[in-house]
PANUTI-786628 format. One line per field, with one value per residue (C-alpha): residue in one letter; chain; x negated, y, z. Coordinates in Angstrom, 2 decimals, always signed. Each point is the difference from the previous one (the first is absolute). Example, Ala and Ser with C-alpha at 12.3 -4.5 7.8 and 13.67 -1.06 7.14 Angstrom:
aa	A:S
ch	A:A
x	-12.30:-1.37
y	-4.50:+3.44
z	+7.80:-0.66
// end
This chain:
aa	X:X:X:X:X:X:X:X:X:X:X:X:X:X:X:X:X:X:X:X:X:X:X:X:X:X:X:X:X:X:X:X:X:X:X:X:X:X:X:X:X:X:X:X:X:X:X:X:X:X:X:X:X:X:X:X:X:X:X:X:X:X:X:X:X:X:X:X:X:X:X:X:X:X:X:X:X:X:X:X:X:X:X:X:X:X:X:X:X:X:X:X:X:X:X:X:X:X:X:X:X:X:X:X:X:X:X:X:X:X:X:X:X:X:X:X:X:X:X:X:X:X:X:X:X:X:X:X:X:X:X:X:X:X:X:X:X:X:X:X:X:X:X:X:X:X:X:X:X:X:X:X:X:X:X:X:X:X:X:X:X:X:X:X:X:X:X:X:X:X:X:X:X:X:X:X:X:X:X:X:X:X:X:X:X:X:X:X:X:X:X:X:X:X:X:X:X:X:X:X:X:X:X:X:X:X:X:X:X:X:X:X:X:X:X:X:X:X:X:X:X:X:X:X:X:X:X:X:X:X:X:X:X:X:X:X:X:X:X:X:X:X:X:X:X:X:X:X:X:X:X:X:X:X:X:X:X:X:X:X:X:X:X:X:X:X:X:X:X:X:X:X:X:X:X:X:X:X:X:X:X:X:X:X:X:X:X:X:X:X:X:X:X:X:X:X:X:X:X:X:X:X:X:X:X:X:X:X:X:X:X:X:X:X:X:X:X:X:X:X:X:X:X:X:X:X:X:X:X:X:X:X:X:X:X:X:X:X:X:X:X:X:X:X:X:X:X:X:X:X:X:X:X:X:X:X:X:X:X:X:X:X:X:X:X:X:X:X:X:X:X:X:X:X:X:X:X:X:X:X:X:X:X:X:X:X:X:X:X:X:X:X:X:X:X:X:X:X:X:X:X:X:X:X:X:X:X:X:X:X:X:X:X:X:X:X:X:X:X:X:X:X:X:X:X:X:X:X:X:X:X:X:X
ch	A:A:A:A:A:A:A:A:A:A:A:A:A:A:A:A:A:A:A:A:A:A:A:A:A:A:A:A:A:A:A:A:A:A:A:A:A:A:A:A:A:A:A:A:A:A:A:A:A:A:A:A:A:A:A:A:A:A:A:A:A:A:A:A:A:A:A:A:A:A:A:A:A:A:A:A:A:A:A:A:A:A:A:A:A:A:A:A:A:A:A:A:A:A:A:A:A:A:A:A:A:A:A:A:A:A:A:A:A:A:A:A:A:A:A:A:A:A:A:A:A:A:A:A:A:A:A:A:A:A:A:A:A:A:A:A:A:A:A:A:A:A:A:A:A:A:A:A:A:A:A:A:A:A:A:A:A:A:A:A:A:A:A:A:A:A:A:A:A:A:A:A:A:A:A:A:A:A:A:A:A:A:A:A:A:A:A:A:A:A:A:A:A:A:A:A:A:A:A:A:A:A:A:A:A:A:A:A:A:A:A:A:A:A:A:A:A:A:A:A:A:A:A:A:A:A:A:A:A:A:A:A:A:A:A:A:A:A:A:A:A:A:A:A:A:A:A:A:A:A:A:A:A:A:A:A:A:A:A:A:A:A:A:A:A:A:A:A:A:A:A:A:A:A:A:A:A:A:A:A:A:A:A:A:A:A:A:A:A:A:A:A:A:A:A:A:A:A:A:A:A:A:A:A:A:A:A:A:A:A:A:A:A:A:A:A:A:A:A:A:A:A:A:A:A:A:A:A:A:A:A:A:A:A:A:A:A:A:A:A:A:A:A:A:A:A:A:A:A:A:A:A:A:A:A:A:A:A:A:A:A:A:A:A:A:A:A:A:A:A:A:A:A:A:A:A:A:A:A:A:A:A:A:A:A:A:A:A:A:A:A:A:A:A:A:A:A:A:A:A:A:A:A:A:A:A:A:A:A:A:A:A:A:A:A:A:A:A:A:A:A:A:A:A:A:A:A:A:A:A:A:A:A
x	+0.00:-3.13:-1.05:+3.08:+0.56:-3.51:+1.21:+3.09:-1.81:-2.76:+2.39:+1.81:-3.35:-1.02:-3.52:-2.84:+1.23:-3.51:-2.30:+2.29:-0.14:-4.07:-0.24:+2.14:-2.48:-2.89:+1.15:+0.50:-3.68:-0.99:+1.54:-1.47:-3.20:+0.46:+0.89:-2.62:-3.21:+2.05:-0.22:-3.91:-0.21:+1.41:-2.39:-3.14:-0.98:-0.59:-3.63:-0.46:-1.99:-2.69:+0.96:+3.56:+0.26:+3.17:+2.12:+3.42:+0.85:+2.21:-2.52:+0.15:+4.08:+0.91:+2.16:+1.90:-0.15:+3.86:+0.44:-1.57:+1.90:+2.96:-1.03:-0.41:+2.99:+1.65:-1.29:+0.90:+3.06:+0.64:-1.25:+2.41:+3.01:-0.84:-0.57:+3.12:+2.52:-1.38:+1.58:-2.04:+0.38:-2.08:-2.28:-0.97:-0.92:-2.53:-3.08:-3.79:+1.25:+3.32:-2.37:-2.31:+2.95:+1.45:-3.61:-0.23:+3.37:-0.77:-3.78:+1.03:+1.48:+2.96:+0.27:+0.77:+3.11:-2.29:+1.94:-0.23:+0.96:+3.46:-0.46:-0.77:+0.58:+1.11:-1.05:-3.57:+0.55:-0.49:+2.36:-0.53:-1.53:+0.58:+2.69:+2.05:-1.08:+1.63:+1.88:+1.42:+0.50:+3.33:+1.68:+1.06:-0.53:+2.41:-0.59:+2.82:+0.27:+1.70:+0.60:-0.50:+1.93:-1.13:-1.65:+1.43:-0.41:+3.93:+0.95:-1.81:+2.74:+0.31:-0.65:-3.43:-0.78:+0.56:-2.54:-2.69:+0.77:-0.51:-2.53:-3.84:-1.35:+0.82:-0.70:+1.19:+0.32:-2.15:+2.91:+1.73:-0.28:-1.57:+3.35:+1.11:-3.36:-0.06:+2.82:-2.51:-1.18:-3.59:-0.95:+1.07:-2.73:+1.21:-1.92:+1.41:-0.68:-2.75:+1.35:-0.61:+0.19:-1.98:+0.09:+3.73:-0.25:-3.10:+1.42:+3.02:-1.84:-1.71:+3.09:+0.96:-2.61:-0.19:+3.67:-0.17:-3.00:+1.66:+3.11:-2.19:-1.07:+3.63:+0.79:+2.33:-0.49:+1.68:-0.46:+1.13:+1.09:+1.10:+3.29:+1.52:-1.72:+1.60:+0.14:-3.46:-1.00:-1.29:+1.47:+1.45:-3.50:-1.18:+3.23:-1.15:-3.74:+0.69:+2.75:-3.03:-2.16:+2.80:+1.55:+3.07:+2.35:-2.14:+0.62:+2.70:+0.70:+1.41:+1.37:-1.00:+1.63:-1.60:-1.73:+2.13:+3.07:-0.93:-2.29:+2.37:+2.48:-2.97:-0.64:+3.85:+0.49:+2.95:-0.66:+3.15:+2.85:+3.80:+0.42:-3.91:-2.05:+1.63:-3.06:-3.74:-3.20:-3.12:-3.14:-3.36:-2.68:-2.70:+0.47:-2.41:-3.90:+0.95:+2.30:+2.46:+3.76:+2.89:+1.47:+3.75:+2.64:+1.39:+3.62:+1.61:+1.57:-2.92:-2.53:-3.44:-2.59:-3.26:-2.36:-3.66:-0.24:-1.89:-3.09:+1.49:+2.45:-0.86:+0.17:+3.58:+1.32:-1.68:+2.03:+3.06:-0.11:-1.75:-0.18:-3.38:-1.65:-0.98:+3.82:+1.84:-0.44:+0.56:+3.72:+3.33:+1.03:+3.31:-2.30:-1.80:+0.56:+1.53:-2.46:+0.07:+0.42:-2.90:+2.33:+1.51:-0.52:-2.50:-1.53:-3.41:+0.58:-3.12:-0.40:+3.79:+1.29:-3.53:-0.72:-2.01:+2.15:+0.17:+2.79:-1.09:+3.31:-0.03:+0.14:-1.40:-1.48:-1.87:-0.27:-3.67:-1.04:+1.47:-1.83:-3.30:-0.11:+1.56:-1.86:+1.41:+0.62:+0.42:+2.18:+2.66:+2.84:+1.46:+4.09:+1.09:+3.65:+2.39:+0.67:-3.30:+2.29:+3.16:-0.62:-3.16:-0.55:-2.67:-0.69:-3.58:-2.76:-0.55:+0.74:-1.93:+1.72:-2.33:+1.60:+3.08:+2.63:+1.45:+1.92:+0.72:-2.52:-0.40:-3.14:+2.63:+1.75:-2.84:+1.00:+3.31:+0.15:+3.57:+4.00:-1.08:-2.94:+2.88:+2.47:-2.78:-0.53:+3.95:+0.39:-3.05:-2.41:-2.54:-2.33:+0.98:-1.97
y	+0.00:+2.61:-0.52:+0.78:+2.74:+1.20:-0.57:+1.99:+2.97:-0.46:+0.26:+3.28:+1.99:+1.85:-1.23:+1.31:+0.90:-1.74:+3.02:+3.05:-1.58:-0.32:+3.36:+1.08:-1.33:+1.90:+3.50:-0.78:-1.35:+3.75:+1.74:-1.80:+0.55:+3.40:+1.17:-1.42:+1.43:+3.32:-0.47:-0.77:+3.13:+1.94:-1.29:+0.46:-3.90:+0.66:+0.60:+3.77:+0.16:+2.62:+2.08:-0.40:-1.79:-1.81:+1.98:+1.62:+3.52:-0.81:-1.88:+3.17:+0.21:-0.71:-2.81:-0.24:-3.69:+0.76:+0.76:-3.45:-1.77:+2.04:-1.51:-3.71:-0.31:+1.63:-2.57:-3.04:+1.44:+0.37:-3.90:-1.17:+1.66:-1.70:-3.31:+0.24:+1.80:+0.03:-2.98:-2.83:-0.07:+3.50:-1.70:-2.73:+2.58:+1.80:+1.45:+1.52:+2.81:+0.38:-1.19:+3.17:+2.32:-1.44:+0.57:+3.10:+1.42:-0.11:+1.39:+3.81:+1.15:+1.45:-2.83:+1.28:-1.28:-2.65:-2.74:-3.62:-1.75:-0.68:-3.57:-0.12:+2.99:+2.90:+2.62:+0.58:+3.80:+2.35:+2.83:+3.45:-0.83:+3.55:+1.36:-2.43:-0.33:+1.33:-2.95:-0.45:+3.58:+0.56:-3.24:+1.09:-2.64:-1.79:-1.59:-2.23:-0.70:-3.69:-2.41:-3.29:-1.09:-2.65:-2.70:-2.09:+0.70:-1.00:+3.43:+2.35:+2.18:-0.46:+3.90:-0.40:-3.48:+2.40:+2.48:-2.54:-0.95:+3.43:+1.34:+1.32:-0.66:-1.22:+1.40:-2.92:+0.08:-2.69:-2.11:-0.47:-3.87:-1.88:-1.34:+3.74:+0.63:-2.88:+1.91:+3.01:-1.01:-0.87:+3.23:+2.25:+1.30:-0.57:+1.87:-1.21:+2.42:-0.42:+0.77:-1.66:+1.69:+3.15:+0.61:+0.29:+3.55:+0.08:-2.94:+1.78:+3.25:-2.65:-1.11:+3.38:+1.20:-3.51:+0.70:+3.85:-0.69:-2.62:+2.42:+3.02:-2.75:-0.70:-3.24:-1.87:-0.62:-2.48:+0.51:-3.18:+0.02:-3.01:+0.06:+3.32:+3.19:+2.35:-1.95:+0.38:-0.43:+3.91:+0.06:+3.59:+0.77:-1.01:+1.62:+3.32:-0.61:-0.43:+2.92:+2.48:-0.84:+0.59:-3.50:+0.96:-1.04:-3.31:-2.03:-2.79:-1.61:-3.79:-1.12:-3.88:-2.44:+0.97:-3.11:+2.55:-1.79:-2.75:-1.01:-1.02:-1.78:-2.04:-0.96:-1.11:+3.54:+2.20:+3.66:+0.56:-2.54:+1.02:+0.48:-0.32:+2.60:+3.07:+2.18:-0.50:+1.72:+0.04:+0.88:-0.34:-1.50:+2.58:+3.62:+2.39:-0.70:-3.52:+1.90:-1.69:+1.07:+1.07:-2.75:-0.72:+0.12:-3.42:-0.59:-3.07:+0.37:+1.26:-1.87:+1.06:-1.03:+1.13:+0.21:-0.01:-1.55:-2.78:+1.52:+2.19:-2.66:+0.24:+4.02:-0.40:-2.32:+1.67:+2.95:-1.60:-1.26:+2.25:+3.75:+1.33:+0.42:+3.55:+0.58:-1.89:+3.03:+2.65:-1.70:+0.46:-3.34:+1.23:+1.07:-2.80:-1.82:-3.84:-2.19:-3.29:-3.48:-2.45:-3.08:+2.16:-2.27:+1.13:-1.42:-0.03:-0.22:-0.28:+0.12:+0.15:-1.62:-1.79:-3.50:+0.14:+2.06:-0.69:+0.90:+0.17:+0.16:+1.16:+2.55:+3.16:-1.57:-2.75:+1.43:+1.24:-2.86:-1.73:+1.90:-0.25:-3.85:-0.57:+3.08:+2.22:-0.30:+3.39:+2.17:-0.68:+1.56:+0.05:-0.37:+0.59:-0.10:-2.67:-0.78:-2.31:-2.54:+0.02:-2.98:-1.42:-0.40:-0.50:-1.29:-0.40:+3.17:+0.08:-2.14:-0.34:-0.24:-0.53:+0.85:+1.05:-2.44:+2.52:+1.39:-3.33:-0.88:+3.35:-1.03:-2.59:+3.12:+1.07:-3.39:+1.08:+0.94:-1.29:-0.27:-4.18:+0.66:+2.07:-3.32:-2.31:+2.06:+0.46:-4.50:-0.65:+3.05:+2.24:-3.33:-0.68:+2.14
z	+0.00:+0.89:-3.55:-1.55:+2.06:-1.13:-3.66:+0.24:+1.48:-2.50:-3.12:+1.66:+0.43:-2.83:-2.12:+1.48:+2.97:+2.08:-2.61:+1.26:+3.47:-0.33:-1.10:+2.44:+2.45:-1.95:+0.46:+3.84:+0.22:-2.47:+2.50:+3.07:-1.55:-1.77:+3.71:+1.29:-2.22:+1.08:+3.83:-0.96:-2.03:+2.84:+2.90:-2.10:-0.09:-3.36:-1.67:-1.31:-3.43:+0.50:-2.72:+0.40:-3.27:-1.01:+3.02:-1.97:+0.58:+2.63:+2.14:+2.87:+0.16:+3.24:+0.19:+3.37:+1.84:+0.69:-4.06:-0.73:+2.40:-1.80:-3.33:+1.02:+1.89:-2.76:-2.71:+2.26:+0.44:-3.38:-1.03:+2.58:-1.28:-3.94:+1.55:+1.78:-2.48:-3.36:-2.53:+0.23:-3.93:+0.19:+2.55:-2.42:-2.90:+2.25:-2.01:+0.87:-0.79:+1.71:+3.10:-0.79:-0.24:+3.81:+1.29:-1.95:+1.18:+3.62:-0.16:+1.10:+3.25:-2.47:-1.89:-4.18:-2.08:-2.36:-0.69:-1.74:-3.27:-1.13:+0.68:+3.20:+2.08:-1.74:-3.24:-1.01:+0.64:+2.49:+1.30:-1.39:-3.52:-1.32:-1.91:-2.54:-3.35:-3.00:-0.83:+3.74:+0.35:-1.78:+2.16:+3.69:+2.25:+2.09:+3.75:+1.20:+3.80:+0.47:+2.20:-0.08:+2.71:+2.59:-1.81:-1.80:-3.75:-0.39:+2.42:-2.70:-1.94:-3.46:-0.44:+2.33:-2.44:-2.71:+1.11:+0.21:-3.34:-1.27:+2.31:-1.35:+3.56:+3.23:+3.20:+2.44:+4.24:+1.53:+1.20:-3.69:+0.12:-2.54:-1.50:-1.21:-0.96:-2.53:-1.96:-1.25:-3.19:-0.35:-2.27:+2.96:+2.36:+3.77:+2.65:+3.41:+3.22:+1.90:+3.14:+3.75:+3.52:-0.12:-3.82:-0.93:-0.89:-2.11:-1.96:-0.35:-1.53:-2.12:-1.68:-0.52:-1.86:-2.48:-0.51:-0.82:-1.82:-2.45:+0.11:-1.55:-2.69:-0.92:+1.34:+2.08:+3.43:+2.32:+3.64:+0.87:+4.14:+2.32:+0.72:-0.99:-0.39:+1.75:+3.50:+1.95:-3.84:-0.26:-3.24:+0.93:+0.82:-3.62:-1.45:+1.23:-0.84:-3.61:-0.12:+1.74:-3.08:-2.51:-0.71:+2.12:-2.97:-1.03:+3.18:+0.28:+2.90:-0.14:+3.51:+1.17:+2.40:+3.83:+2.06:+2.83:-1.28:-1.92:+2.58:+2.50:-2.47:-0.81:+3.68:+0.21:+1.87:-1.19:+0.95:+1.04:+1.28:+0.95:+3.88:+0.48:-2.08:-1.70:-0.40:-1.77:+1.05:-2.61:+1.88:-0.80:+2.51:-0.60:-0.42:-2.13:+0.95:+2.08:+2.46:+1.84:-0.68:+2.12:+1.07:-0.50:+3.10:+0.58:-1.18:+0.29:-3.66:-1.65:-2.06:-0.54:-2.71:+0.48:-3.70:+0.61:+3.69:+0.35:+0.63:+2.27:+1.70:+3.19:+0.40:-1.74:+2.63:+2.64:-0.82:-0.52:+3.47:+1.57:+1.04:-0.41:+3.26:-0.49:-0.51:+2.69:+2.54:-2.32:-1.14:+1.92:-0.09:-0.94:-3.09:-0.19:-2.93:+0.18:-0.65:-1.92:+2.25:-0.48:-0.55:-3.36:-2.49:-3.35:-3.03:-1.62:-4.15:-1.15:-4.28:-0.25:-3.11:-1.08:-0.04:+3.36:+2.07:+3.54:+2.52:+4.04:+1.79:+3.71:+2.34:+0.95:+3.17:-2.00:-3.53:+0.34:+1.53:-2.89:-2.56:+2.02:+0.61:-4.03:-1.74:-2.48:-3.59:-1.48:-0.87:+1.91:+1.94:+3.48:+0.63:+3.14:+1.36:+0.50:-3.24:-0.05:+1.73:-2.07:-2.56:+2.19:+3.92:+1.57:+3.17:+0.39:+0.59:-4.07:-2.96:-3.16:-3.49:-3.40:-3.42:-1.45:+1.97:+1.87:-2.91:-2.00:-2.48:-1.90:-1.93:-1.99:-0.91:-2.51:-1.82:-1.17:-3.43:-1.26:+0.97:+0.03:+2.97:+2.03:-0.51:+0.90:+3.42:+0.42:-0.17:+1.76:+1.44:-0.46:+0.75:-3.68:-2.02
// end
């Protein structure tokens, strides 16, 4: 059974999947030892040629240990986020010279908008080429801002599928799964953003200036968002960028299905329930430069979904059921908001809609302890209220669910194609297909 098992995961993997993965492993040994003939350079343990031959005209910039340290953990950083979000289809067509432009990228303390070749990262160009050519000139460009809903390539809307049809580039978030990804046509440049903790906004500047810079050369840009752009998307943010430098009238915005609501109807969770929830609260889990949000007054009727929260997990539900210390004198406890009780019951959706999606069901007493001991698979969302126990109780500290079961079998949708699939699923299932 082991070696079938090793079959059937050999013949999903894309070919040469082992080279990207070597190479993978040869930019982290560059940068180990790029850093470390740095830290040398720094302490003097190197040998000085008399006459100062062979030393660059930078040789006497200063170079601060803390702006190293900057650089490194920002190229780690970096690798770590491709090997854990980037296709592995990408991953397998890994060249020298996409490794040279990762390594490259990352060798400044402001790190410059170089990017890497159509088939593996994103286009050969750099933002800010200088002003369009004559032949690009008379065309006005065009940057749509869609969504591509939660995951599952089946959730895209046709008019967001139509976009990537027609798009010139495509600027993609880090999360778009590899599924929706699959549907840009191989002659289409994808650059995906290179953001991680601590980087978010330069990336985001980054994508700006590829997209207004393929904009002043005419072409069609696709800013392609998980879930939908205009919730904790920043797609306003991006609206208003473009309008400032004159493309006010050559944005479109396309709408896309939000893991805020989808997410729960994937976990078996509806948002709201007759006699039991009335109301839905979107929050996000970190505010603007990692800051921790207001959090929400418990009401027995209310739901909450928090985007963005699993790093932050523990802060959320510390706030939900507690009063922060530094407040609890300064509140009239006739003021004092109602906090949430640690037996209300909450949910952990982790890569709603995709084939590895996990659901954690529990409680807010047990939930990070949940997370900690069974680690975290991201993104995913948090649902708290007590609609997490309408279709499925639970009666032990946390329960662990793998895959799509807790809303049917909603890969075998995918399968349907014809009125004859739809009566073969009415006489005898969805295990049919």
């Amino acid at each position: 059974m082991a070696s079938r098992i090793r079959r059937e995961l050999s013949r999903v993997l894309p070919a040469n999947l082992g080279v990207g993965i070597e190479r993978l492993g040869a930019v982290r040994r560059r940068i180990w030892e790029e850093d470390h003939a740095a830290e040398l350079a720094m302490s003097g343990d190197f040998e000085e040629d008399d006459d100062g031959e062979g030393q660059t005209a930078a040789f006497n910039t200063l170079v601060a240990p803390a702006d190293a340290e900057a650089i490194r953990n920002r190229r780690m950083r970096w690798l770590a986020q491709i090997c854990e979000y980037w296709p592995l289809v990408r991953l397998a067509k890994l060249s020298d010279a996409d490794i040279d432009a990762v390594l490259k990228s990352y060798s400044t303390v402001s790190p410059p908008t170089t990017t890497l070749n159509p088939d593996a990262f994103g286009p050969a160009t750099s933002a800010h080429q200088g002003p369009p050519s004559a032949l690009t000139s008379k065309r006005r460009g065009l940057i749509i801002l869609a969504g591509a809903g939660p995951g599952h390539p089946d959730l895209l809307t046709t008019a967001t599928l139509k976009a990537i049809n027609v798009a010139d580039l495509v600027l993609a978030d880090k999360l778009v799964p590899e599924g929706v990804l699959s549907l840009i046509p191989r002659r289409t440049p994808v650059q995906i953003a290179r953001k991680f903790p601590g980087n978010a906004d330069n990336a985001q500047e980054e994508l700006l200036s590829v997209g207004l810079d393929a904009m002043n050369q005419g072409k069609t840009v696709l800013r392609l968002k998980q879930g939908d752009p205009y919730l904790y998307g920043r797609g306003a943010e991006e609206f208003d960028f473009f309008r400032t430098h004159g493309y006010g009238d050559r944005v479109i915005v396309v709408p896309g299905v939000t893991s805020a609501l989808s997410g729960p109807v994937f976990a078996g969770i509806p948002p709201t329930h007759r006699g039991v929830a009335d109301q839905v609260l979107v929050l996000t889990g970190t505010g603007r430069k990692g800051a921790i949000t207001e959090s929400p007054e418990y009401v027995p009727s209310r739901t909450c979904v928090f985007l963005m929260a699993l790093h932050r997990l523990s802060d959320v539900v510390t706030a939900l059921i507690h009063e922060p210390a530094h407040l609890v004198s300064a509140i009239h406890p006739a003021a004092a908001k109602r906090k949430w009780p640690r037996k209300a019951p909450c949910a952990i959706v982790e890569r709603a809609s995709c084939p590895d999606q996990r659901v954690i069901r529990s409680t807010l007493e047990f939930v990070c302890a949940a997370v900690e001991e069974e680690g975290s698979r991201p993104p995913g969302i948090l649902v708290v209220g007590e609609v997490c126990r309408i279709l499925h109780q639970n009666h032990q500290r946390w329960i662990v669910e793998e895959g799509l079961g807790s809303n049917g079998s909603f890969t075998e949708l995918g399968h349907i194609t014809n009125l004859e699939d739809l009566e073969d699923i009415r006489q005898q299932g969805l295990g049919s297909l």
